[in-house]
Biopython code that builds the backbone (N, CA, C, O; Angstrom):
import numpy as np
from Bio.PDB.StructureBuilder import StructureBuilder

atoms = [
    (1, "UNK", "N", (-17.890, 25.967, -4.203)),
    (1, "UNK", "CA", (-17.342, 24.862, -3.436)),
    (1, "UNK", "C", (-15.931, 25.233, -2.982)),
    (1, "UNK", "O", (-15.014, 25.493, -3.761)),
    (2, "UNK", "N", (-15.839, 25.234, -1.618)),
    (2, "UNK", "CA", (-14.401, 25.107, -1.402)),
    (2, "UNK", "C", (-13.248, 24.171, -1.717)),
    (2, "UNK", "O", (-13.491, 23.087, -2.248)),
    (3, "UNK", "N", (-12.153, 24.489, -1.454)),
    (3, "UNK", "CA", (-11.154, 23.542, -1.610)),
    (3, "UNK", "C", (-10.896, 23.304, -0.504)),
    (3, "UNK", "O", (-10.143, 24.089, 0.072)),
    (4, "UNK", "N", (-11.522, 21.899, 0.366)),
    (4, "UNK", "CA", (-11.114, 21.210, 0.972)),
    (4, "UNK", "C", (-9.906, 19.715, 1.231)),
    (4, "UNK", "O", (-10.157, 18.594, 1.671)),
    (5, "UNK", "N", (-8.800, 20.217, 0.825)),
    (5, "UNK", "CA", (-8.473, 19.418, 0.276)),
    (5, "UNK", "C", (-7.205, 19.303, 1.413)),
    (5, "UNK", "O", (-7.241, 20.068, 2.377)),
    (6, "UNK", "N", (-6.209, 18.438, 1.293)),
    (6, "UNK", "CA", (-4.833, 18.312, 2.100)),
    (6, "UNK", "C", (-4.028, 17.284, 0.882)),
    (6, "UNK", "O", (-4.560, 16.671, -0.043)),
    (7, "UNK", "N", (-2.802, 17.344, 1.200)),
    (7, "UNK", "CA", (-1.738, 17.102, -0.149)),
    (7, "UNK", "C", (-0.581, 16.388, 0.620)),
    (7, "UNK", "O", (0.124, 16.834, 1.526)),
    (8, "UNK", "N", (-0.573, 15.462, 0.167)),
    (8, "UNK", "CA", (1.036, 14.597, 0.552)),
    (8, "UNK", "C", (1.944, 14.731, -0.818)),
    (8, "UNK", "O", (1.774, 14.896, -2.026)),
    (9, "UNK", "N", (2.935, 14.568, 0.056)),
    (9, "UNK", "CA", (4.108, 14.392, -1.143)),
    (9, "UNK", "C", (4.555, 13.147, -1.330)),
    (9, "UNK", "O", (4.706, 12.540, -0.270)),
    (10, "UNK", "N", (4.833, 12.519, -2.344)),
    (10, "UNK", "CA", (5.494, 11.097, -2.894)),
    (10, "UNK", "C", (7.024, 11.230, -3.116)),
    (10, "UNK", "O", (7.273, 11.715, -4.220)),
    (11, "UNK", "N", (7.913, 10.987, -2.508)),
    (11, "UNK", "CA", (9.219, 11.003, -3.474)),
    (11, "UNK", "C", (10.015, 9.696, -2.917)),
    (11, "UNK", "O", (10.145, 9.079, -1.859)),
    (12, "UNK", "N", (10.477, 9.644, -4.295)),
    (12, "UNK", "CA", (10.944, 8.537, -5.190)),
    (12, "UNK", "C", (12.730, 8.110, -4.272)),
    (12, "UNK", "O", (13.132, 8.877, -3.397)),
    (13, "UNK", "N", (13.420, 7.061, -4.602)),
    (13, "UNK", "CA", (14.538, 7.097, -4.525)),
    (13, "UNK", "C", (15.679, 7.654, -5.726)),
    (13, "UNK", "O", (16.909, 7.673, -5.762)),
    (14, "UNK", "N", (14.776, 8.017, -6.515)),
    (14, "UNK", "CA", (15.933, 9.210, -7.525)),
    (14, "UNK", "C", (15.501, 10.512, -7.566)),
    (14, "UNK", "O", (15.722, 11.385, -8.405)),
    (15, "UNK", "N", (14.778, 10.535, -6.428)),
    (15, "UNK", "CA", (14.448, 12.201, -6.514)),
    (15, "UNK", "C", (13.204, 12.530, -7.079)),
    (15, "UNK", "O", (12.583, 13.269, -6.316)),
    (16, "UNK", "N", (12.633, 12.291, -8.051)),
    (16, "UNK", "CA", (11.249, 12.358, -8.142)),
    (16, "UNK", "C", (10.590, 12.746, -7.123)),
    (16, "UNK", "O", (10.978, 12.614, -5.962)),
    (17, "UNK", "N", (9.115, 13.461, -7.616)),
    (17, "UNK", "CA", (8.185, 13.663, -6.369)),
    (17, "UNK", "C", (6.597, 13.269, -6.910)),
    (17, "UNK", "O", (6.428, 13.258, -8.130)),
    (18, "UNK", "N", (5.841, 13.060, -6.328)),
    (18, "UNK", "CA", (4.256, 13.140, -6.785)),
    (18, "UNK", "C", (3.769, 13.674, -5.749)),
    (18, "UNK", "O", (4.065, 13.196, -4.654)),
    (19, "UNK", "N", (2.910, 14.784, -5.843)),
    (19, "UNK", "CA", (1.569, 15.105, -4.812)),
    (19, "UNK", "C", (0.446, 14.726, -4.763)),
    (19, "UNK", "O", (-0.208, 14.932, -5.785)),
    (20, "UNK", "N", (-0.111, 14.175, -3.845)),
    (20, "UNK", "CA", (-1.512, 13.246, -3.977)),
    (20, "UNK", "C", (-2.358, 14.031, -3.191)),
    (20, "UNK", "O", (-1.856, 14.390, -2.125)),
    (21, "UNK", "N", (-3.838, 14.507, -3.482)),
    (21, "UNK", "CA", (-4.359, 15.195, -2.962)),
    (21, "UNK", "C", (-5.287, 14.652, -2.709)),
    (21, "UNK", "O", (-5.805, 13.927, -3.558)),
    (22, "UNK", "N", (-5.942, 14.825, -1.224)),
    (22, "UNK", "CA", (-6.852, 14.070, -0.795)),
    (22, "UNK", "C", (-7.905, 14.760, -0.072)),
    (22, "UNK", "O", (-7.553, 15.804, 0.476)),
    (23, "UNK", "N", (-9.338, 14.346, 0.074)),
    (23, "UNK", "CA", (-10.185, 15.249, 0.481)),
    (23, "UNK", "C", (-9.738, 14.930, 2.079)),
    (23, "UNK", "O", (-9.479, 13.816, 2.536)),
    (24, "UNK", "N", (-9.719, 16.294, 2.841)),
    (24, "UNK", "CA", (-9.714, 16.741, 3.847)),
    (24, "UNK", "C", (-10.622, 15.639, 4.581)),
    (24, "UNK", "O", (-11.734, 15.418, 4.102)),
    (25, "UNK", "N", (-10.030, 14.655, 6.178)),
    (25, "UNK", "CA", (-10.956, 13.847, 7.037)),
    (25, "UNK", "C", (-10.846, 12.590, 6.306)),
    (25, "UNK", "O", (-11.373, 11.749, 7.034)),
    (26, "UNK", "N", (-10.401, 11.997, 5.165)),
    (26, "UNK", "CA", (-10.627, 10.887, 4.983)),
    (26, "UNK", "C", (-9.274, 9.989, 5.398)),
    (26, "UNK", "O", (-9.403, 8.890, 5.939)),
    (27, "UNK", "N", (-7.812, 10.634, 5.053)),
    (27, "UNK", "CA", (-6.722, 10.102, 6.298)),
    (27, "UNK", "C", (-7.144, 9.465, 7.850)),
    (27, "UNK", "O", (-6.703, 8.427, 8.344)),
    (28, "UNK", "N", (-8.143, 10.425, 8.458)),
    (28, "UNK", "CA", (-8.305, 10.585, 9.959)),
    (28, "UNK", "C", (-9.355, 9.502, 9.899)),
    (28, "UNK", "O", (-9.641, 8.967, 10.970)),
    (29, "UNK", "N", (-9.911, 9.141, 8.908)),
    (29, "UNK", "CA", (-10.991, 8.111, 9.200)),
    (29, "UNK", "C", (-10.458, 6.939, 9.268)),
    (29, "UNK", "O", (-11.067, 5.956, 9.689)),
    (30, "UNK", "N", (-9.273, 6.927, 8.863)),
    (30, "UNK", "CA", (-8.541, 5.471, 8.337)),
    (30, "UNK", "C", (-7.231, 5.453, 10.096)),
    (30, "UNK", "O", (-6.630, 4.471, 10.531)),
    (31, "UNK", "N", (-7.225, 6.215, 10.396)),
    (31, "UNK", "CA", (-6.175, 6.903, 11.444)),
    (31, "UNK", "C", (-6.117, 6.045, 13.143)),
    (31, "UNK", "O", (-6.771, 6.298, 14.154)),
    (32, "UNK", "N", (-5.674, 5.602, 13.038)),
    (32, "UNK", "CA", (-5.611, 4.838, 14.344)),
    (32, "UNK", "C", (-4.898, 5.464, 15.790)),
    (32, "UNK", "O", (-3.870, 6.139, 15.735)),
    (33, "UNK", "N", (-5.380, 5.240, 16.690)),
    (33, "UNK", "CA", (-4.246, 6.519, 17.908)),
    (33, "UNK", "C", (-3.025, 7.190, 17.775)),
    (33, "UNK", "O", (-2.728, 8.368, 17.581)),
    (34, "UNK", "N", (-2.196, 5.842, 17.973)),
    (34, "UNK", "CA", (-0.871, 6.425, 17.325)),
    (34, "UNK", "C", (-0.474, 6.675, 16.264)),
    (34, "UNK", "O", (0.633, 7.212, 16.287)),
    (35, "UNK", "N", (-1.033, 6.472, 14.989)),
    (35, "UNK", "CA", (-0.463, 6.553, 13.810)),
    (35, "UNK", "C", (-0.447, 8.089, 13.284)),
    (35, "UNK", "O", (-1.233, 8.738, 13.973)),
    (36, "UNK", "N", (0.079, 8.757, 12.459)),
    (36, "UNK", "CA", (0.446, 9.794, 11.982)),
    (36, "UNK", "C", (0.000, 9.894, 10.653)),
    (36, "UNK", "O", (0.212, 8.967, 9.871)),
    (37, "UNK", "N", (-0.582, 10.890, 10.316)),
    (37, "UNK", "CA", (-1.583, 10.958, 9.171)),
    (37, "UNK", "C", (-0.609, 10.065, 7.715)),
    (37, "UNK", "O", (-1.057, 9.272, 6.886)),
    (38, "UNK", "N", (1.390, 10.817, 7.943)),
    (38, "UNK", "CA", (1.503, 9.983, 6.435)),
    (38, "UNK", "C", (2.061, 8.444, 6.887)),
    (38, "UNK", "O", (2.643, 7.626, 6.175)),
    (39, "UNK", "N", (1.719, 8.343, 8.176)),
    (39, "UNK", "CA", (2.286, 6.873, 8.271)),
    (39, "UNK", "C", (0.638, 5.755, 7.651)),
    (39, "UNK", "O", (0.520, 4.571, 7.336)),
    (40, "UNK", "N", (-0.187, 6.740, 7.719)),
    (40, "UNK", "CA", (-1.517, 5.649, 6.673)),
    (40, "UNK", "C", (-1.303, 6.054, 5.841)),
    (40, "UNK", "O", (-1.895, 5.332, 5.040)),
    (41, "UNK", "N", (-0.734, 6.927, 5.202)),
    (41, "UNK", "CA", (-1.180, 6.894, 3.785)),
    (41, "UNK", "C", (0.279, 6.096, 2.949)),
    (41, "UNK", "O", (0.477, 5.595, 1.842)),
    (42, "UNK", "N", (0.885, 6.273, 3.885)),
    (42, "UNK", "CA", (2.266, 4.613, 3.465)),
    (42, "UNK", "C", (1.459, 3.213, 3.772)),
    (42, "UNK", "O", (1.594, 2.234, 3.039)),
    (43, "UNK", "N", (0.758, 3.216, 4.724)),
    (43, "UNK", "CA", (0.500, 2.008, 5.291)),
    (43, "UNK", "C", (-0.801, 1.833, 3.940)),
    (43, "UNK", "O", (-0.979, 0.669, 3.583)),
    (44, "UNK", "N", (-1.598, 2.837, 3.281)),
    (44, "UNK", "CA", (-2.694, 2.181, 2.751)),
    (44, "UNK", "C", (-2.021, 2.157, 0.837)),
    (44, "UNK", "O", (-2.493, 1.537, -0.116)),
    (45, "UNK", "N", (-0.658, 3.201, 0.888)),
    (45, "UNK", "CA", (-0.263, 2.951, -0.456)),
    (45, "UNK", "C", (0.704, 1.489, -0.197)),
    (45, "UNK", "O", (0.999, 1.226, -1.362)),
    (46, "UNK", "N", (1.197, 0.667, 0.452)),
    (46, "UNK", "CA", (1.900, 0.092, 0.737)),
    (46, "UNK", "C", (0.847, -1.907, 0.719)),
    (46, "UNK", "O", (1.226, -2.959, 0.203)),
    (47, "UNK", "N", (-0.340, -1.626, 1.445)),
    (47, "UNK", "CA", (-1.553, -2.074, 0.780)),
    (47, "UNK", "C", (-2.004, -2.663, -0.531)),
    (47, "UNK", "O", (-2.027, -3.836, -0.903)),
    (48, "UNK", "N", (-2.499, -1.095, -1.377)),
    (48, "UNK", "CA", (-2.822, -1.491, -2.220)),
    (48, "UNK", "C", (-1.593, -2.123, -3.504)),
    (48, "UNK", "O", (-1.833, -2.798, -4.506)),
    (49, "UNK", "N", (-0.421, -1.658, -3.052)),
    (49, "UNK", "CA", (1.114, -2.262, -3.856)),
    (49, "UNK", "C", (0.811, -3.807, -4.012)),
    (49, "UNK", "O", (0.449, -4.482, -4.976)),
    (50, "UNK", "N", (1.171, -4.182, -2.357)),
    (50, "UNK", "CA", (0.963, -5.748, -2.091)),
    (50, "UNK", "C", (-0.262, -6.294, -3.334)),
    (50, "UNK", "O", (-0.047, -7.065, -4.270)),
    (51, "UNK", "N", (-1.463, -5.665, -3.000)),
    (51, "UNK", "CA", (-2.968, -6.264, -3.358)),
    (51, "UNK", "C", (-2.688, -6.718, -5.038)),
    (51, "UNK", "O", (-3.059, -7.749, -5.599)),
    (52, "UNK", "N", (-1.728, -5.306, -5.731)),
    (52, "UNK", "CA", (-1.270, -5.579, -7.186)),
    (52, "UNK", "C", (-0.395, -6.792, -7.741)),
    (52, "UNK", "O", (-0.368, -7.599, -8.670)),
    (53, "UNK", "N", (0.306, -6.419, -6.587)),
    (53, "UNK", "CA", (1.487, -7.556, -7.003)),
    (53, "UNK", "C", (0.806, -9.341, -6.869)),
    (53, "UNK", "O", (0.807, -10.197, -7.754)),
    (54, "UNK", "N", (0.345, -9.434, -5.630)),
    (54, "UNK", "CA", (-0.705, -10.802, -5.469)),
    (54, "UNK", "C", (-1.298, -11.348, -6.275)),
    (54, "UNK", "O", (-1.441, -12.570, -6.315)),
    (55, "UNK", "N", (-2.095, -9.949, -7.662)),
    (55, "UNK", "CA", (-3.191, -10.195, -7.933)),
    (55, "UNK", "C", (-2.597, -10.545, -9.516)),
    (55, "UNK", "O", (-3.285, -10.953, -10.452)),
    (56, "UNK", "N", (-1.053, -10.251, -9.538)),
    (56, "UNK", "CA", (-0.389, -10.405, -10.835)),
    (56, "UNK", "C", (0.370, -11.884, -10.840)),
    (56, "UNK", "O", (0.602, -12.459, -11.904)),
    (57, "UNK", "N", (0.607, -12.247, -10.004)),
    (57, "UNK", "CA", (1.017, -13.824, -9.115)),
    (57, "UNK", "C", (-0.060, -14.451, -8.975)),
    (57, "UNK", "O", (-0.152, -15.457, -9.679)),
    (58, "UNK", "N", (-0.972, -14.203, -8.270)),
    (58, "UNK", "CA", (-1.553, -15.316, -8.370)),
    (58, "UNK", "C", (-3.328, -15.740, -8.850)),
    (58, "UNK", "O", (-4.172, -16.601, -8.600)),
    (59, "UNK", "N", (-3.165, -14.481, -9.688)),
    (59, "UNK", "CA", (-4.633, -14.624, -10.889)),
    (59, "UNK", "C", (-4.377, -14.224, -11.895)),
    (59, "UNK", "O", (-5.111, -13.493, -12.561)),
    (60, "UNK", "N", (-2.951, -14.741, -12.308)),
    (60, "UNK", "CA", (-2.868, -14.677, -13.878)),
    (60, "UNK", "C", (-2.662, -15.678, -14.576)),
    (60, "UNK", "O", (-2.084, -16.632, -14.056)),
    (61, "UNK", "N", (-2.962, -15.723, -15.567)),
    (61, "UNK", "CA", (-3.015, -16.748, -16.574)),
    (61, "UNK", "C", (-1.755, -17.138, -16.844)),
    (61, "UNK", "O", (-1.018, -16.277, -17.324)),
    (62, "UNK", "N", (-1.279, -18.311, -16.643)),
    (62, "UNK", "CA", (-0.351, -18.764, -17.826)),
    (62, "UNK", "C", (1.022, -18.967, -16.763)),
    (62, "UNK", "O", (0.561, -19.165, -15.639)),
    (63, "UNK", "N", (1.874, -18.977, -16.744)),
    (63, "UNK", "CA", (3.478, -18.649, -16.226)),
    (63, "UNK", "C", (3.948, -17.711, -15.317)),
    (63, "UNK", "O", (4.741, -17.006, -15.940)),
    (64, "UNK", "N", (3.867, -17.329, -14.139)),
    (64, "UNK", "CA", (4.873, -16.479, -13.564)),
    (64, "UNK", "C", (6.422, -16.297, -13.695)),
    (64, "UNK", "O", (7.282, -17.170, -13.575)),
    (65, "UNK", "N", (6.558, -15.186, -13.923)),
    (65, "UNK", "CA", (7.873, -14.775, -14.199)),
    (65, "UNK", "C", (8.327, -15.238, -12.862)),
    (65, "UNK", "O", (7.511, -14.854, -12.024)),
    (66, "UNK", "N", (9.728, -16.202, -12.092)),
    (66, "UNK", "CA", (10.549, -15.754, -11.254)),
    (66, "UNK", "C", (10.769, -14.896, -10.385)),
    (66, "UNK", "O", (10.827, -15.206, -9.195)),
    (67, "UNK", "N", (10.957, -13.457, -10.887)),
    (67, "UNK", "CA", (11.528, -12.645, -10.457)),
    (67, "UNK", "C", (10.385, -12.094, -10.036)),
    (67, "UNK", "O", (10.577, -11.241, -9.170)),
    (68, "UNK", "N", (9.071, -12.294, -10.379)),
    (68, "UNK", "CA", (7.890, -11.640, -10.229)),
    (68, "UNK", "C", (7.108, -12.052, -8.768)),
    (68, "UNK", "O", (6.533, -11.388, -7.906)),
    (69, "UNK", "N", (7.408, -13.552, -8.962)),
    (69, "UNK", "CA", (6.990, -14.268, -7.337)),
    (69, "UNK", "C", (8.273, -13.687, -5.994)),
    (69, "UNK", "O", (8.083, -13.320, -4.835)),
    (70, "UNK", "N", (9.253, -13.792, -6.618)),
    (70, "UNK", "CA", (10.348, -13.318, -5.286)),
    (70, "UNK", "C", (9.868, -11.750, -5.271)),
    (70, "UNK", "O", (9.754, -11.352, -4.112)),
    (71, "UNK", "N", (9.592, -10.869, -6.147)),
    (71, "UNK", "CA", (9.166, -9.088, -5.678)),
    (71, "UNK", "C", (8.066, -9.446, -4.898)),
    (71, "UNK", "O", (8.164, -8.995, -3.757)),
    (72, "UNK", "N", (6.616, -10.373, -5.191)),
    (72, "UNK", "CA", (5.676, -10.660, -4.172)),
    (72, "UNK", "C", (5.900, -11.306, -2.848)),
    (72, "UNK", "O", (5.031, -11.190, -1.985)),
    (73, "UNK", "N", (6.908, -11.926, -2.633)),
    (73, "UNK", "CA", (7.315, -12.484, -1.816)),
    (73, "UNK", "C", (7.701, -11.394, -1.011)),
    (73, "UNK", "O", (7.046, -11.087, -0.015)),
    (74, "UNK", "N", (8.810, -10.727, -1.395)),
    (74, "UNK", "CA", (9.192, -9.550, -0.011)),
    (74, "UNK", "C", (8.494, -8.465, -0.209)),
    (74, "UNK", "O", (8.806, -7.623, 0.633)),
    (75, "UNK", "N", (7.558, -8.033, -1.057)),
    (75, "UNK", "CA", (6.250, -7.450, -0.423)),
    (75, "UNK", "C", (5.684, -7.461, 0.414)),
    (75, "UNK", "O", (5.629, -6.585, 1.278)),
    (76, "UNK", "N", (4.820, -8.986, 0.344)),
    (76, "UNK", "CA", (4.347, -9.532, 1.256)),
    (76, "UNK", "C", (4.923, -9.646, 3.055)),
    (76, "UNK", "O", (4.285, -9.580, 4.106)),
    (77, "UNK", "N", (6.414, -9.843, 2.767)),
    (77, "UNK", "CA", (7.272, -9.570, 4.336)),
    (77, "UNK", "C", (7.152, -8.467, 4.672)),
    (77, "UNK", "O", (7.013, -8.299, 5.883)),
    (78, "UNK", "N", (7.152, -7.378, 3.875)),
    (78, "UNK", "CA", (7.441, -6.186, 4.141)),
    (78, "UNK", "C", (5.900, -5.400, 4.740)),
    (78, "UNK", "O", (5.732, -4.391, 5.424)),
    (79, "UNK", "N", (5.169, -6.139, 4.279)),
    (79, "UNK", "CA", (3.743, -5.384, 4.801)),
    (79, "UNK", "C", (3.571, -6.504, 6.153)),
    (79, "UNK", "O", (2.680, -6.068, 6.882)),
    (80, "UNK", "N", (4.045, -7.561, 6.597)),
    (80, "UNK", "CA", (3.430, -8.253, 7.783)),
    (80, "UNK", "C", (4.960, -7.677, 8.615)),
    (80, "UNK", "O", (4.800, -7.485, 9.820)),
    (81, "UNK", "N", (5.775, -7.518, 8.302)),
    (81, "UNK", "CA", (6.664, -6.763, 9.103)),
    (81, "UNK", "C", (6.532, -5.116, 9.539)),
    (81, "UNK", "O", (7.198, -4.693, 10.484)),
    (82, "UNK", "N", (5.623, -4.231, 8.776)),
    (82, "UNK", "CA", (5.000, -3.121, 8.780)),
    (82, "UNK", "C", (4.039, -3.416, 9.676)),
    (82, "UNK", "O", (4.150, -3.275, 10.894)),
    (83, "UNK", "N", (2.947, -3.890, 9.006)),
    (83, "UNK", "CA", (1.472, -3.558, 9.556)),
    (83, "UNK", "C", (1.247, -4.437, 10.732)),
    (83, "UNK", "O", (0.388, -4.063, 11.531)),
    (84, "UNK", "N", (2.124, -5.965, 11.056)),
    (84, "UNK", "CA", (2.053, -6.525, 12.175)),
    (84, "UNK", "C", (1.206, -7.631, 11.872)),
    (84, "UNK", "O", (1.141, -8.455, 12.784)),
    (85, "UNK", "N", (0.498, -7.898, 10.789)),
    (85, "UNK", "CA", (-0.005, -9.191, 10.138)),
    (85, "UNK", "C", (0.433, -9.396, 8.784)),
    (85, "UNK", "O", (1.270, -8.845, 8.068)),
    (86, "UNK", "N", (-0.478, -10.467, 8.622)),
    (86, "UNK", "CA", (0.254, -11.168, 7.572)),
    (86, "UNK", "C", (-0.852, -10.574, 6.538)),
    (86, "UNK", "O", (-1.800, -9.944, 7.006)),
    (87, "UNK", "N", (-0.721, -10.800, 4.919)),
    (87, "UNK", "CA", (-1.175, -10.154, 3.903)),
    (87, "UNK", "C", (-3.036, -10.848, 3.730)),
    (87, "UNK", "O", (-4.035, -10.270, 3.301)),
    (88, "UNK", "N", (-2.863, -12.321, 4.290)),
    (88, "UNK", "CA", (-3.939, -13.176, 4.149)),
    (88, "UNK", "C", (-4.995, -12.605, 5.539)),
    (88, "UNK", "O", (-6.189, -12.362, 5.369)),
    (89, "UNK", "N", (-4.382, -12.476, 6.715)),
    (89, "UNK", "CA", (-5.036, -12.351, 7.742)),
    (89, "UNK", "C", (-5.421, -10.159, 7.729)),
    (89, "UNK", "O", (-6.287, -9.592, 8.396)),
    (90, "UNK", "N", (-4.816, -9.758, 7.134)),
    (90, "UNK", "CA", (-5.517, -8.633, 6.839)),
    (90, "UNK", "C", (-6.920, -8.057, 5.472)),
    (90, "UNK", "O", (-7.811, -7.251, 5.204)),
    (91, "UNK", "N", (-6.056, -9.390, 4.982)),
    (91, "UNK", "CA", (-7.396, -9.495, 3.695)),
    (91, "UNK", "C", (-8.606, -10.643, 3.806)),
    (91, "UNK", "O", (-9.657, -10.596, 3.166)),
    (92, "UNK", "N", (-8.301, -11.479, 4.570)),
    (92, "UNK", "CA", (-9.572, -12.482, 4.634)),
    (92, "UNK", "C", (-8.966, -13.246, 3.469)),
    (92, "UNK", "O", (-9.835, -14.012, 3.055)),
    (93, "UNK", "N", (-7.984, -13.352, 2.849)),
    (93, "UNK", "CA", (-7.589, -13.980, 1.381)),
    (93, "UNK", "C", (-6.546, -15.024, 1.508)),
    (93, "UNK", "O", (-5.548, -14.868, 2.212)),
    (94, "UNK", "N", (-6.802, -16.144, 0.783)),
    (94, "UNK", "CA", (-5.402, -16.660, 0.736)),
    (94, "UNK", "C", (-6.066, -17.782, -0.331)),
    (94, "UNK", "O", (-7.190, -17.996, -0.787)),
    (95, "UNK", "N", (-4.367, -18.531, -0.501)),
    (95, "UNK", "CA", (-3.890, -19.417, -1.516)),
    (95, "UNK", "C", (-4.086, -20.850, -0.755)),
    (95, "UNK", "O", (-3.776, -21.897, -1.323)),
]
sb = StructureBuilder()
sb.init_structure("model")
sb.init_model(0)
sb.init_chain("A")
sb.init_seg("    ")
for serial, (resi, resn, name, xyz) in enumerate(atoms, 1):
    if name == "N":
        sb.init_residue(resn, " ", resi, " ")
    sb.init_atom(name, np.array(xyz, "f"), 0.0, 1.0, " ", f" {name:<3s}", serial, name[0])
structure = sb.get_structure()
């Protein structure tokens, strides 16, 4: 089997890095005209962030932390200011 593979880099605001390796064609499937292979793979890690944070707000048991609804909150801005919709109208989901 070959190694078909292609590799992004992750880095951090303290310098850190992660490489994420991905099978070769599956970026391009997700890839829209203009977009640029790592502007999806921000746009789909940026995604599934939101989907976590939502899903820790608002299907958990018991109390939300404060500080936990305001990080979902400008998540949430930050992906309808990115992606050009809102978090509900890209997921079919809402509250």
């Amino acid at each position: 089997m070959t190694d078909d593979t292609v590799t992004y880099t992750i880095e951090g605001p303290d310098g850190d890095s992660d490489d994420l390796e991905l099978p070769s064609g599956l970026v391009e499937l997700l890839q829209e005209e203009d977009d640029t292979r790592p502007t999806v793979v921000g746009d789909m890690a940026l995604i599934s962030l939101v989907q976590q944070v939502h899903g820790a707000v608002h299907h958990a048991q018991g109390e939300v932390d404060p500080e936990l609804e305001s990080i979902e909150e400008r998540a949430r801005e930050q992906f309808e200011e990115r992606l050009g919709i809102s978090f509900e109208q890209a997921t079919g989901h809402s509250h």
